[in-house]
C-alpha angles and dihedrals in degrees: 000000000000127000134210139194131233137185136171133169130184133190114242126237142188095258146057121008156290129251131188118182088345089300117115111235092165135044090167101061138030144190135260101230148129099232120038077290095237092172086194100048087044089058098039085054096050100040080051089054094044095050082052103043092232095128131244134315089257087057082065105024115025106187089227083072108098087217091069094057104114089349110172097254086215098049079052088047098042083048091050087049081055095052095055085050088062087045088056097248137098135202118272111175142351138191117193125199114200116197113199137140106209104014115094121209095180092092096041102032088101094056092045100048080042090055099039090043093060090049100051085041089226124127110276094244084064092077131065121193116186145169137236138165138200102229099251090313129143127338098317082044084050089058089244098126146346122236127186131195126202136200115201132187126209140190137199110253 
């Protein structure tokens, strides 16, 4: 079993919107960001690639790379659970912390443990997605972006 560490954070803008684990939970914000800018997705990829010593996502997918603008955050995941399949180990299990002021988890955490949970091709009791906020400190406490960590566990298969 090894274990890795992830951790993405994006700054929030007027427009778009924003994805967690592929799944829209604003339609009133959205987020500055090379990719689609899914902040949960992003950690989950790279503590996967931590657990498996493959590097980081930049090591993959390196945002001055014209081919990562407005890439979709769960194809690059989907791609990173293959890699550890050609490393000879699979996801076991995951836990995602959100951190947002003003966006609330609580209504879509379902559809985003259900959507993690199909592209790490685990049960879907083996991830935890939870929120938390700053109380009002600091940029994410301003209102100014959203940032999610992730802690994932893999096994040899």
């Amino acid at each position: 079993m090894r274990v890795g560490f992830g951790f993405d954070a994006h700054r929030l803008t007027e427009t778009g919107c924003i994805l967690l684990g592929g799944v829209v939970v604003s339609e009133q914000l959205g987020v500055d960001a090379t990719s689609d800018g899914d902040v949960a997705a992003h950690a989950v990829a790279d503590a996967l690639l931590g657990a498996a010593a493959l590097g980081d996502l930049g090591t993959f997918y390196p945002s001055d790379d014209p081919s990562s603008e407005g890439a979709d955050s769960m194809a690059i995941l989907g791609d990173v659970v293959a890699r550890l399949g050609a490393a000879g180990l699979r996801p076991s299990s995951l836990d995602v912390t959100v951190v947002a002021e003003e966006i609330r988890i609580a209504p879509h955490r379902s559809n985003i443990r259900r959507r993690l949970a199909e592209t790490l091709n685990v049960a879907m009791e083996c991830v935890s997605v939870k929120a938390t906020t700053t109380d009002g400190l600091g940029w994410v406490g301003r209102g100014e972006g959203i940032a999610a960590s992730a802690i994932a566990v893999v096994e040899r298969h």
